[in-house]
C-alpha positions as CSV (number, residue, x, y, z in Angstrom):
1,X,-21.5,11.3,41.5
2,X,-22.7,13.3,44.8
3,X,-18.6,12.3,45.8
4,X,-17.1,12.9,43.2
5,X,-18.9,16.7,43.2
6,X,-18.7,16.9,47.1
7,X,-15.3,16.9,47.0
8,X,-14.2,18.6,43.7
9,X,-16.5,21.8,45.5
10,X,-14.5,20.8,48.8
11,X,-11.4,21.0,47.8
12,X,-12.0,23.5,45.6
13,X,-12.7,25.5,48.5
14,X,-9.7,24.8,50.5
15,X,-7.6,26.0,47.5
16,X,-9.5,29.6,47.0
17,X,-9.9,30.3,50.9
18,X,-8.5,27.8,53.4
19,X,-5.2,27.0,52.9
20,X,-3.9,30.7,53.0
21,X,-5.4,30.8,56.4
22,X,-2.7,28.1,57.6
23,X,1.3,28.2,57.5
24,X,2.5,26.4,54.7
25,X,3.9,23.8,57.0
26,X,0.6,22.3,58.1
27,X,-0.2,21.1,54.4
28,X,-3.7,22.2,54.6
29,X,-4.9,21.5,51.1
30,X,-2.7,17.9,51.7
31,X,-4.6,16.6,54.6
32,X,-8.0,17.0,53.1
33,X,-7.4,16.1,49.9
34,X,-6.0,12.5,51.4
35,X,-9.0,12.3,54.0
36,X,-11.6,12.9,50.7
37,X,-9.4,10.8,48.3
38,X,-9.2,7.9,51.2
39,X,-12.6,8.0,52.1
40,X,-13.8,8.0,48.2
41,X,-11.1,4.8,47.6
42,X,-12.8,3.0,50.3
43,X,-16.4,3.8,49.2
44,X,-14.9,2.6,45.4
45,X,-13.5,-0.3,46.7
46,X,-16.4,-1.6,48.5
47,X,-18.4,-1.4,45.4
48,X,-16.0,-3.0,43.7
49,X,-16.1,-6.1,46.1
50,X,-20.4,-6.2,46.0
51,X,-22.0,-8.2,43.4
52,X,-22.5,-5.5,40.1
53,X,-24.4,-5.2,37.1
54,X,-22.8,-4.5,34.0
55,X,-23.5,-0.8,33.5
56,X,-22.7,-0.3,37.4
57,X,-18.7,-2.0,36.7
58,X,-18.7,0.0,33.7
59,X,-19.6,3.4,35.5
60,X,-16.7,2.3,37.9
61,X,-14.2,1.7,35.8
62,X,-15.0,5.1,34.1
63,X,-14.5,6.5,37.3
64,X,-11.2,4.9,38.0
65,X,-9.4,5.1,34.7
66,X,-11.5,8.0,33.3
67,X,-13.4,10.7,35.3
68,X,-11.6,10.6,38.6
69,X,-7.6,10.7,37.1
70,X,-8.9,13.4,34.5
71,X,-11.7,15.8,34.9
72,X,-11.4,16.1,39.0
73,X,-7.6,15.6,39.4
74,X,-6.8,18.1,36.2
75,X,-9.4,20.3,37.0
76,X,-8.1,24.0,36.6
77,X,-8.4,25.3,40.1
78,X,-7.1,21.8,41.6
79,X,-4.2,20.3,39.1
80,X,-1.8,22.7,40.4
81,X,-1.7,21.5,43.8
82,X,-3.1,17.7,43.8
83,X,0.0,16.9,41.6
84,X,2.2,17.6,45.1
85,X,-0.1,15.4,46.9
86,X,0.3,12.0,44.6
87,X,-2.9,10.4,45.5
88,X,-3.0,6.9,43.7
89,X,-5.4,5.2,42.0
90,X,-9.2,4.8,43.3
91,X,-8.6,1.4,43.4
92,X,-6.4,-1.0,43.9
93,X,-4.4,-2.5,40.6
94,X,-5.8,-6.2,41.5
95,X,-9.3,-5.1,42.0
96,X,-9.4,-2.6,38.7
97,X,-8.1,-5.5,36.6
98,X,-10.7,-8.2,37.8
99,X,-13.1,-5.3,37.2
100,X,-11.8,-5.1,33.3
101,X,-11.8,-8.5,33.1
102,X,-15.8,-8.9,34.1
103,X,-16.2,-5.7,32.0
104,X,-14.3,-7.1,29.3
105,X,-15.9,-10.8,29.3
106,X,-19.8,-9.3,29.4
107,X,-19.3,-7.0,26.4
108,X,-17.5,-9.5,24.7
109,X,-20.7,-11.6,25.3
110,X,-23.3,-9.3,24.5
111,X,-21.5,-8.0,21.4
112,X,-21.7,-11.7,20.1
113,X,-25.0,-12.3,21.1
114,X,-26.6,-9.3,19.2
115,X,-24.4,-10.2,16.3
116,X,-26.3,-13.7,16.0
117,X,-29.6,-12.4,16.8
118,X,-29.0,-9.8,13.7
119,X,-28.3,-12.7,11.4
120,X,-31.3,-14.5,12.7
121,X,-33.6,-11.8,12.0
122,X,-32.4,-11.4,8.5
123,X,-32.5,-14.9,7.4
124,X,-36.2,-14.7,8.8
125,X,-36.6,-11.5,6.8
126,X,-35.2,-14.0,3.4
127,X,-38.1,-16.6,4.2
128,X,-40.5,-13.7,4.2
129,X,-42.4,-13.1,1.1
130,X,-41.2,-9.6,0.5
131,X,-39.4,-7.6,-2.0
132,X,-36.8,-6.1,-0.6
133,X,-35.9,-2.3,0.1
134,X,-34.5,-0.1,-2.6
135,X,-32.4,2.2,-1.4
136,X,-31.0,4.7,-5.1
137,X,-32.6,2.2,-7.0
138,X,-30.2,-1.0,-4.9
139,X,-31.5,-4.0,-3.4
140,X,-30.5,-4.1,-0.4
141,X,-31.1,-5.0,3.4
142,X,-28.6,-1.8,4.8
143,X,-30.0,-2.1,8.3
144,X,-27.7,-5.8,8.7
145,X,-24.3,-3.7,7.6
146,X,-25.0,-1.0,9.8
147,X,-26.0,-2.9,12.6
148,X,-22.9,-5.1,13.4
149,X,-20.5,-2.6,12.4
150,X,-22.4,-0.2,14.8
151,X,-22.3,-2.6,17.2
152,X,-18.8,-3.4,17.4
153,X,-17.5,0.3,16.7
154,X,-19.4,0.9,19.4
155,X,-18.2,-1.4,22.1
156,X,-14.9,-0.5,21.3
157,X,-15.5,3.5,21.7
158,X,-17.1,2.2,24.8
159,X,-14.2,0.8,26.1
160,X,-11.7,3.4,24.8
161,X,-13.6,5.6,27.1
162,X,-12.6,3.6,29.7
163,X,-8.9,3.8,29.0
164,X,-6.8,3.3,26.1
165,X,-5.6,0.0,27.5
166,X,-9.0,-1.4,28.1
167,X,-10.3,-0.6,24.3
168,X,-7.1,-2.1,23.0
169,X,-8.3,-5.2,24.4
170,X,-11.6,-5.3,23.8
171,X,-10.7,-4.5,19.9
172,X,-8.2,-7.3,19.9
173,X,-11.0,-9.7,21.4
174,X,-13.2,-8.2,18.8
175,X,-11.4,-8.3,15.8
176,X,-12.7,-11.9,15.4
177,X,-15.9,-11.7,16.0
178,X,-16.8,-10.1,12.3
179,X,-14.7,-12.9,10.4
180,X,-16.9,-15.2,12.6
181,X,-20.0,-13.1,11.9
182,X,-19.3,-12.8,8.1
183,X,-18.4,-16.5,8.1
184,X,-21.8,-17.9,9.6
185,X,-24.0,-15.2,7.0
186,X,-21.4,-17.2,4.5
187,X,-22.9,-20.2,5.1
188,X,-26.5,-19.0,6.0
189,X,-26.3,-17.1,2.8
190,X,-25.1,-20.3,1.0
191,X,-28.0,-22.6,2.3
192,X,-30.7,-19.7,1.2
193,X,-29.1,-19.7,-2.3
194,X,-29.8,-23.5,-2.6
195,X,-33.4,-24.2,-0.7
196,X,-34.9,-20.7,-1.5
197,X,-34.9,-21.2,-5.4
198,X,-38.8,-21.2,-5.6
199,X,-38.8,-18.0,-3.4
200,X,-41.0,-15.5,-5.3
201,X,-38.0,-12.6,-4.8
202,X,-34.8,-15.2,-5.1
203,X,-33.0,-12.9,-7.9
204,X,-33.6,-9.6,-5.6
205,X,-32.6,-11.4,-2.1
206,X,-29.6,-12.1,-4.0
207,X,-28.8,-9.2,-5.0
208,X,-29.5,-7.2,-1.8
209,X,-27.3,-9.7,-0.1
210,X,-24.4,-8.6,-3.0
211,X,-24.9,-5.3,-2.1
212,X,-24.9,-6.1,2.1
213,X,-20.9,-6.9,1.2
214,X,-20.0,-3.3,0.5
215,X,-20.6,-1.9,3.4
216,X,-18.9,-4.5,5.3
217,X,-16.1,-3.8,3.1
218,X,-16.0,-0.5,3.4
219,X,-15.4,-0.5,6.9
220,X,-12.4,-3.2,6.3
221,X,-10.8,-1.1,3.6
222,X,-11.0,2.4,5.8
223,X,-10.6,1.2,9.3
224,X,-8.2,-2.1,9.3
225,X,-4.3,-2.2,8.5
226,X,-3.5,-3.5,5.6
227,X,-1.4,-6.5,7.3
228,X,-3.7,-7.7,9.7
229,X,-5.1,-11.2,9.3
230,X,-8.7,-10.5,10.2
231,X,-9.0,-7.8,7.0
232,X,-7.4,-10.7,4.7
233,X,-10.2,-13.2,6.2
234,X,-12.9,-10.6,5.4
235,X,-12.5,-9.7,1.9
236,X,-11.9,-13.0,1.5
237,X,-15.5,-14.3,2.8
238,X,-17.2,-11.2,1.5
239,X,-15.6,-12.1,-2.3
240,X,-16.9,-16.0,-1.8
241,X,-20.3,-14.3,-1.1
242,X,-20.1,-11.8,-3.8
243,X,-19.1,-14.8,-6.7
244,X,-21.2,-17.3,-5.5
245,X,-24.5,-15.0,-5.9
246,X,-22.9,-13.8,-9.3
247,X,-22.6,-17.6,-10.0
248,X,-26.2,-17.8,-9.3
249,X,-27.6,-14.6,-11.2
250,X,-25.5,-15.3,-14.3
251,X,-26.7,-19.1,-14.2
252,X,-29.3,-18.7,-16.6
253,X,-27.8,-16.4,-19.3
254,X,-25.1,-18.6,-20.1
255,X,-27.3,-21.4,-20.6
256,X,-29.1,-19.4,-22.9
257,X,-26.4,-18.6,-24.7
258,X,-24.6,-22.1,-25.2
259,X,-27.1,-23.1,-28.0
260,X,-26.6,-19.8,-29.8
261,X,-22.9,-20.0,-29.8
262,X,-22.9,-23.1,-31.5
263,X,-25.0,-22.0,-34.3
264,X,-21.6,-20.6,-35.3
265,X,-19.8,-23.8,-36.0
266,X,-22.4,-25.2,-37.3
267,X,-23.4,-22.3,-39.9
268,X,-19.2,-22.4,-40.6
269,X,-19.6,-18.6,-39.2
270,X,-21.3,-17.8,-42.9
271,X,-24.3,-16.1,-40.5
272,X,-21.7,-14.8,-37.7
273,X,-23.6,-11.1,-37.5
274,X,-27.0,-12.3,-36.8
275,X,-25.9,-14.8,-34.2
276,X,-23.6,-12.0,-33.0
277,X,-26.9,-9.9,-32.8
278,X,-28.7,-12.9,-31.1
279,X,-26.2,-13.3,-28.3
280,X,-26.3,-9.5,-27.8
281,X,-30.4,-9.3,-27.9
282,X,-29.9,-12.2,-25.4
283,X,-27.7,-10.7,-22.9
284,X,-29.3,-7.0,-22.6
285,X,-32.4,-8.4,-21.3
286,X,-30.4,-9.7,-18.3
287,X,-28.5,-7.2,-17.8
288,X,-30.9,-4.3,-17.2
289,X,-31.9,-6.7,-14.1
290,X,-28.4,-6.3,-13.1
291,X,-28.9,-2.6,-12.5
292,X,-30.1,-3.2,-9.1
293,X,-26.5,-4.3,-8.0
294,X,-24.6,-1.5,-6.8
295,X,-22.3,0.2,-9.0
296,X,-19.0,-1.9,-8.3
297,X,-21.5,-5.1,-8.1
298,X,-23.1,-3.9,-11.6
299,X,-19.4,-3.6,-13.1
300,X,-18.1,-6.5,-11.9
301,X,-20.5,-9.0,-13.2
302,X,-20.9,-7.3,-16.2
303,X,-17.1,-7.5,-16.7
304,X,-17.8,-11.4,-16.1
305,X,-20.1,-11.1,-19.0
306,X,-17.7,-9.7,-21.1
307,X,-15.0,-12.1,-20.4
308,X,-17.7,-15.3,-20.9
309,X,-18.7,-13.7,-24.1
310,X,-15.0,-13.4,-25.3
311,X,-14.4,-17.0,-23.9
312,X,-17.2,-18.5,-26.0
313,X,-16.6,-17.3,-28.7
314,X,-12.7,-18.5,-28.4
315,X,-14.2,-21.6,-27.9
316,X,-15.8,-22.1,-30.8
317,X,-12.9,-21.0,-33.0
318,X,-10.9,-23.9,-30.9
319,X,-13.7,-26.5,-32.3
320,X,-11.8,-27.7,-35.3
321,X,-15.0,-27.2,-37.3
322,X,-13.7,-25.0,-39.7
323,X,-10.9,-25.7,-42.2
324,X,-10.0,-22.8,-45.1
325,X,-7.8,-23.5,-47.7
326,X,-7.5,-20.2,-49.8
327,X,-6.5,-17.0,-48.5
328,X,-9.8,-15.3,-49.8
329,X,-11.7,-17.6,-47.8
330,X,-9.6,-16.8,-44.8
331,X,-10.2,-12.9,-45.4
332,X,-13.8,-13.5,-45.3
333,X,-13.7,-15.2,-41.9
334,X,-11.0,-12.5,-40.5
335,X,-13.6,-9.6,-41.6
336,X,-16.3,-11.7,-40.0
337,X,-14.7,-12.3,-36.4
338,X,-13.3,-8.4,-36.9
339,X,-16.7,-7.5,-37.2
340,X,-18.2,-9.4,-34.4
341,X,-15.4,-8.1,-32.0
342,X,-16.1,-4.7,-32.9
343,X,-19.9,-5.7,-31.9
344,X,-19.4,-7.1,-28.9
345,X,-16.7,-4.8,-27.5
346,X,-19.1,-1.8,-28.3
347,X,-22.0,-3.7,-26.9
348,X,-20.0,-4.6,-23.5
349,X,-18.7,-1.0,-23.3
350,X,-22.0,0.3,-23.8
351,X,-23.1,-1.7,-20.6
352,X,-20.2,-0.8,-18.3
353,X,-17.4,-3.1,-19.1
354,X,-13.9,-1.9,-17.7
355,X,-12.4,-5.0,-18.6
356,X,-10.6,-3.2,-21.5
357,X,-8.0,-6.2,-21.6
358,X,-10.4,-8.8,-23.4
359,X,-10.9,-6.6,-26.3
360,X,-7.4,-7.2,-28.3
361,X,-8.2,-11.3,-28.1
362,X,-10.5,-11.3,-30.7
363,X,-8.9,-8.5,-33.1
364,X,-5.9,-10.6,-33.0
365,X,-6.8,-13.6,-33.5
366,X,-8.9,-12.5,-37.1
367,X,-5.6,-11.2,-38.2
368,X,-3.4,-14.4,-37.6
369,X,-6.4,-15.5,-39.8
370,X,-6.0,-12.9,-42.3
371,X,-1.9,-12.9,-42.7
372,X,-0.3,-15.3,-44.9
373,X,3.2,-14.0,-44.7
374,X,4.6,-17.0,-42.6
375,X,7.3,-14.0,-40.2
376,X,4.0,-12.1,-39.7
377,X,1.8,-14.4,-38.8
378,X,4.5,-15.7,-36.1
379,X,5.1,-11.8,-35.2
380,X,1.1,-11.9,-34.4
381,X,1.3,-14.9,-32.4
382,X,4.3,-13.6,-30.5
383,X,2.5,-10.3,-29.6
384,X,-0.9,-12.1,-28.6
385,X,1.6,-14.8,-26.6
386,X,2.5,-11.3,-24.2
387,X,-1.2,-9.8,-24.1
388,X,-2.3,-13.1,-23.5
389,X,0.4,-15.0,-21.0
390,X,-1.8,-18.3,-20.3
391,X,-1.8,-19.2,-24.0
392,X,-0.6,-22.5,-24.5
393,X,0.5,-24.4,-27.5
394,X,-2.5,-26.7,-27.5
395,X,-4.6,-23.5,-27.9
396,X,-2.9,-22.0,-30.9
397,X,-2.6,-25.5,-32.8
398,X,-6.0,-25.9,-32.4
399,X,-7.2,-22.7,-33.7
400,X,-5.0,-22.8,-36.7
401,X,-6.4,-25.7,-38.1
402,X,-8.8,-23.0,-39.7
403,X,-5.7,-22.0,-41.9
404,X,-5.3,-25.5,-43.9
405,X,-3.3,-24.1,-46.5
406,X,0.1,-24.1,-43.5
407,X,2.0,-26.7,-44.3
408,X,3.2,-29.5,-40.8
409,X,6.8,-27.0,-41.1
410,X,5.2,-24.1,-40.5
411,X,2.7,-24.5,-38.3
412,X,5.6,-26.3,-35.8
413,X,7.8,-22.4,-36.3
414,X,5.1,-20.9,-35.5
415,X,4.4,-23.0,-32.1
416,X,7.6,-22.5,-31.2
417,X,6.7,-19.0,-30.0
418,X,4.5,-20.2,-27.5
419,X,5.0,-22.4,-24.1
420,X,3.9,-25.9,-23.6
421,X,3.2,-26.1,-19.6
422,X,0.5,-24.5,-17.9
423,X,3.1,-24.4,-14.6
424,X,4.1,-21.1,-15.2
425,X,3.0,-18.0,-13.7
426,X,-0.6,-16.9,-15.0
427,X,-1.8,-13.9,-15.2
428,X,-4.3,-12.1,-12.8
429,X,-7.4,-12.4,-15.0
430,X,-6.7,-15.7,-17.2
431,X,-8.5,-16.4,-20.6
432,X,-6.6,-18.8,-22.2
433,X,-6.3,-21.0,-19.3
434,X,-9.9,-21.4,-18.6
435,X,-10.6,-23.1,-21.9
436,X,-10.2,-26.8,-22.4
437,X,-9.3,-27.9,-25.8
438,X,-10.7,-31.3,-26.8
């Protein structure tokens, strides 16, 4: 620093006052700048060469790439006349890239280090007996997020301070370090789900960790090209953590609701609103403790809901428990299952469903049950067949054996409208396809 000042107040000196005591042919402002530049390279270069700590290599290659080239040599007073002189580098190309490469290696180093201390400390935090923090009424454990995205935005602004060069390839050294970081809190994250059951706050350290994935996502979304394979890797761990702890939170609803589905097979769906009721009396209760997810956490599993409450009930229409024979009896069943849909779509709305598709499945489905004009029953089938794409065959023949009065004929026309393979392409967000038909 004293250099680096001694001889930008130097030279600025010989430019002001000297050199216009001097012919022009004696290169005034020449000669000194060369005998300051030589005597600072040699000075550089012997540091260079001595055994330096970390923060002393980076200081010299901010003087190299950085400080020297830009705020001395394009200094106002001094730019004009040191780009005649072409003074070089501080130091030599071989030197400055061994110099990188130690800079490069140690903050490669530490950056990893810190990263796996962070994760320690918060899996020490999960084994702790404590809530945790709230933040807008969110679980959540923020500090983690911020942390190692601080941490590496920050080595790489480091670096790009350096030179562009140098942060280029400390960001491409980087760039697998949080797949590898996300990765390892997978798997931490995983073994917590399964031996911290009996932990006092296992629903809420769940949740928080949910909630932990958005600002790690965040950062992939706004700051990482769409094509490059470290963002697919990301979203990809972050998605296995976010399902596996809605796995875990939604364990216990659905087997609470299993029994009360199958009250309505077994009632032959004469009770379908109070079980209807039941199911929705059930589900509310665990979904207000959902309301500590963040809102695209909250909306997601509560879209899960929705689709398992639509699957159910599917499900049980697929039982062959039920066998009508007269139309009237069908009308009843199609007001019954109109009724319930209404119900449940209402309820799920209510709660913050977006999953708008499920809510035709069941509306259709009552009306196949209601129709006994042979062409429109098979124009209903058709239309559900392009809502629903992964219907198959072995659905639909299964869920008309409600309407006994078809006769072996029909029933094969009306088949005919849908596909027999499950190899063709499914769609996005399957509901059909996830329901085995015994």
């Amino acid at each position: 620093l004293h250099m680096g000042k001694t001889m930008k107040e130097d030279l600025t000196v010989v430019v002001k006052y000297i050199k216009q005591l001097y012919p022009p042919e004696f290169n005034m402002f020449s000669t000194y700048a060369e005998l300051y530049h030589n005597y600072f390279a040699s000075q550089a270069k012997k540091n260079a060469e001595s055994h330096l700590e970390d923060k002393d290599i980076y200081l010299l290659l901010s003087w190299v790439h950085n400080i020297y080239p830009k705020d001395m040599r394009k200094d106002h007073v001094l730019a004009e006349e040191l780009e005649k002189v072409k003074l070089g580098s501080l130091l030599p190309s071989s030197l400055s890239k061994e110099l990188e490469k130690k800079y490069l290696d140690s903050e490669e180093a530490t950056i990893k280090n810190s990263l796996t201390r962070c994760l320690d400390k918060e899996i020490q935090r999960w084994k702790e007996d404590k809530e945790p923090e709230k933040l807008n009424g969110h679980f959540q454990s923020e500090l983690l997020a911020i942390f190692v995205i601080q941490s590496i935005y920050s080595g790489q602004k480091r670096a790009q301070d350096i030179s562009a060069a140098v942060g280029e390839e400390l960001s491409h050294r980087l760039s697998k370090e949080l797949p590898a970081f996300l990765k390892s809190y997978k798997d931490a994250f995983e073994d917590f789900k399964e031996k911290g059951r009996k932990h006092r706050y296992y629903k809420p350290i769940l949740i928080a960790n949910i909630n932990n994935c958005w600002n790690f996502r965040d950062y992939a979304e706004k700051n990482m090209a769409e094509k490059e394979d470290s963002k697919a890797s990301i979203l990809s761990t972050l998605g296995d953590i976010e399902n596996s702890g809605f796995d875990v939170l939604l364990q216990q609803l659905f087997v609470q609701l299993k029994p009360i589905y199958k009250k309505f097979t077994e009632n032959k769906w004469d009770s379908s609103n109070e079980i209807m009721n039941e199911i929705i009396k059930t589900t509310s209760k665990h979904i207000s403790d959902f309301r500590t997810l963040k809102d695209p956490f909250y909306h997601a599993i509560v879209e899960k809901i929705h689709a398992r409450l639509v699957k159910e009930y599917i499900v049980r229409l697929l039982k062959r428990k039920v066998s009508l024979k007269t139309p009237a009896q069908q009308q009843n069943l199609a007001q019954n299952i109109s009724k319930n849909a209404a119900d449940l779509e209402a309820f799920c709305a209510s709660n913050g469903s977006r999953a708008t598709w499920l809510n035709s499945a069941l509306p259709k489905l009552a009306e196949i049950i209601r129709l006994q004009d042979l062409g429109a029953i098979k124009i209903e089938v058709a239309t559900l067949a392009t809502t629903y794409p992964d219907i198959r065959k072995r659905h639909m023949e299964a869920f008309l054996y409600i309407k006994a009065n078809l006769s072996r004929s029909e029933l094969k026309s009306i088949l005919g409208y849908l596909a027999d393979s499950t190899a063709s392409t499914l769609p996005g967000a399957p509901l059909f396809s996830n329901i085995n038909v015994s």
